[in-house]
C-alpha positions as CSV (number, residue, x, y, z in Angstrom):
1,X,99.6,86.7,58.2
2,X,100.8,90.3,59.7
3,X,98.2,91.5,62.3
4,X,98.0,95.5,61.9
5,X,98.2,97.1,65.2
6,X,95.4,99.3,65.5
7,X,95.2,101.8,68.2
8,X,91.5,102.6,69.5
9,X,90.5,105.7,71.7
10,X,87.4,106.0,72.4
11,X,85.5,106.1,76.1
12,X,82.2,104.8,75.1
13,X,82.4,101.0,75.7
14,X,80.3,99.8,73.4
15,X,81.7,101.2,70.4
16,X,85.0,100.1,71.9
17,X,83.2,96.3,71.9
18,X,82.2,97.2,68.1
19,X,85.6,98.3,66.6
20,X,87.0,95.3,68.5
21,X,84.4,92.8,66.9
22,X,85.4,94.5,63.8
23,X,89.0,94.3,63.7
24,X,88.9,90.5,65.3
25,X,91.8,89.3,63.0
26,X,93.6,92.2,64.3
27,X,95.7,93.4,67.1
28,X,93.7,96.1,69.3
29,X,95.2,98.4,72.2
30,X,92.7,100.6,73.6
31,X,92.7,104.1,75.7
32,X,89.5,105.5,77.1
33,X,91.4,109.1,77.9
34,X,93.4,111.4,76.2
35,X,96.3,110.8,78.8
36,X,96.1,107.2,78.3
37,X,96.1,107.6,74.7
38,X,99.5,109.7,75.0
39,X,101.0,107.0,77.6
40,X,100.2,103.8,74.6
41,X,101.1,106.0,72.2
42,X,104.8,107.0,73.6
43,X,105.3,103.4,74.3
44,X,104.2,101.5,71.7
45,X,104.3,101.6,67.5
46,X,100.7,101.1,65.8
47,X,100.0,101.0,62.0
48,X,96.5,103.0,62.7
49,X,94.7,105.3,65.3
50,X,90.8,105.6,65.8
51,X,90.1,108.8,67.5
52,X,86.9,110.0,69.4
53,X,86.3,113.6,69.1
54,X,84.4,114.1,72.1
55,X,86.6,112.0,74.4
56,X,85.6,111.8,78.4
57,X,84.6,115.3,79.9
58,X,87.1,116.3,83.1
59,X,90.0,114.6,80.7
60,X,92.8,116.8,79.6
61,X,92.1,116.7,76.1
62,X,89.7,115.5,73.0
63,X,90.6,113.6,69.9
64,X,91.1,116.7,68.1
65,X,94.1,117.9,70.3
66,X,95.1,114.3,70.5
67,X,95.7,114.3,66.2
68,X,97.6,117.4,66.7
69,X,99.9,115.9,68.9
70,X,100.2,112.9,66.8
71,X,100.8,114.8,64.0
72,X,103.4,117.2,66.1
73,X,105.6,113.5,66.9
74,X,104.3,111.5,63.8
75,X,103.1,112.5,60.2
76,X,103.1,108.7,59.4
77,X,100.4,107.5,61.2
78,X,97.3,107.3,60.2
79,X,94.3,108.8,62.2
80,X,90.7,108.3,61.6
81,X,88.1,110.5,63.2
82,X,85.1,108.5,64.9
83,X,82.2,110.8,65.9
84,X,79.0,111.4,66.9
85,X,79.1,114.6,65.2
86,X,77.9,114.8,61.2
87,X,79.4,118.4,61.9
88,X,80.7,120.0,58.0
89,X,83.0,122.6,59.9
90,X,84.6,119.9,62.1
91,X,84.9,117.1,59.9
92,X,87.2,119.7,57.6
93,X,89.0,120.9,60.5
94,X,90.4,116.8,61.4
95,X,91.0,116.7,57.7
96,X,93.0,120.0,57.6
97,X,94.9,118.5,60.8
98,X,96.0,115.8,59.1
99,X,93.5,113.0,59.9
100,X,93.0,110.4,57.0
101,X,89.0,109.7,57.3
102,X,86.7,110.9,59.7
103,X,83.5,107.9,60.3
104,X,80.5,109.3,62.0
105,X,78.9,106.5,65.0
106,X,75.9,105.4,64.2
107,X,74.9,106.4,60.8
108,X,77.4,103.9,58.6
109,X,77.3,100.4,58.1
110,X,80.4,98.5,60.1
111,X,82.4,98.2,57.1
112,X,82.7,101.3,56.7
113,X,85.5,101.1,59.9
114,X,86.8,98.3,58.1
115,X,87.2,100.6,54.9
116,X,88.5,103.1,57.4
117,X,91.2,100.8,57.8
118,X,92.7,100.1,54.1
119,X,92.4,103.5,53.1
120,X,95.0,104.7,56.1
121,X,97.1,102.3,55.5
122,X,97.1,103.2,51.6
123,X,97.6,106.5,52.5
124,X,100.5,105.9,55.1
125,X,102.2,103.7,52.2
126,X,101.7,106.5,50.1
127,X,103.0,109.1,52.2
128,X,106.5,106.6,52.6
129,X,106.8,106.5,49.2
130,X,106.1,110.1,48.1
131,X,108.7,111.6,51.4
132,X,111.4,108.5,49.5
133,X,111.0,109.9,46.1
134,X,109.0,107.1,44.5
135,X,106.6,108.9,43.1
136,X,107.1,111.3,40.1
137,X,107.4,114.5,40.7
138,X,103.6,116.2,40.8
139,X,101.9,113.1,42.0
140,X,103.0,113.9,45.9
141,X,100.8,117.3,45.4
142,X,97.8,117.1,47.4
143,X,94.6,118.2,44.6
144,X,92.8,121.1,45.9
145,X,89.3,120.2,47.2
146,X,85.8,121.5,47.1
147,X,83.0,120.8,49.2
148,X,79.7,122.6,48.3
């Protein structure tokens, strides 16, 4: 069996308890900062990032600026948005930056991290395929979306 590696930032402890009760067959580095999330992150390979939006205040970043920099060294890996926040505006803005789902704390049921999961890595096996020329020609076209 492969473990994923699974990158989790996040500076609330208990959800950082959660996600790692959640991923338990998995193999979990943590970062409670944006600085410590850039340090793990220039050091080590994952197959999937949890961000926190709203990440420690006095820190030099949030999650947001943290998926832009991800997405500045790394348009493979997949990001998914954890939040507080069941905010329209900013759940589009992490989706127009590139993140792959955006989960918001609290209100789902656990599975839904777990869920979370498959979908980026279908998505980061997409993306391989689709920048390899794999897919027919059309299918690599992201659909336009509409959210009323």
């Amino acid at each position: 069996m492969i473990l994923m590696k699974i990158l989790v930032v996040d500076d609330d402890e208990l959800m950082r308890l959660t996600l790692k009760t959640i991923f338990k067959d998995e193999q979990v580095s943590f970062a409670t900062s944006f600085e410590e999330a850039e340090n793990i992150l220039k050091a080590d390979y994952f197959s999937v990032a949890f961000l926190d939006i709203q990440l420690q205040k006095g820190t030099k970043g949030d999650g947001i600026e943290l998926l832009r920099r991800i997405r500045e060294r790394d348009v493979y890996l997949p990001c998914v948005m954890i939040s507080g926040l069941d905010d329209k505006a900013t759940i589009m803005k992490c989706l127009e930056l590139g993140a792959v789902d955006y989960v918001v704390k609290g209100t789902v049921n656990p599975e839904a991290y777990r869920y979370a999961l498959y979908k980026s890595l279908s998505w980061r096996k997409i993306l391989a395929e689709s920048q390899s020329g794999r897919i027919p020609k059309g299918l690599n076209q992201p659909a336009s979306l509409e959210i009323g």
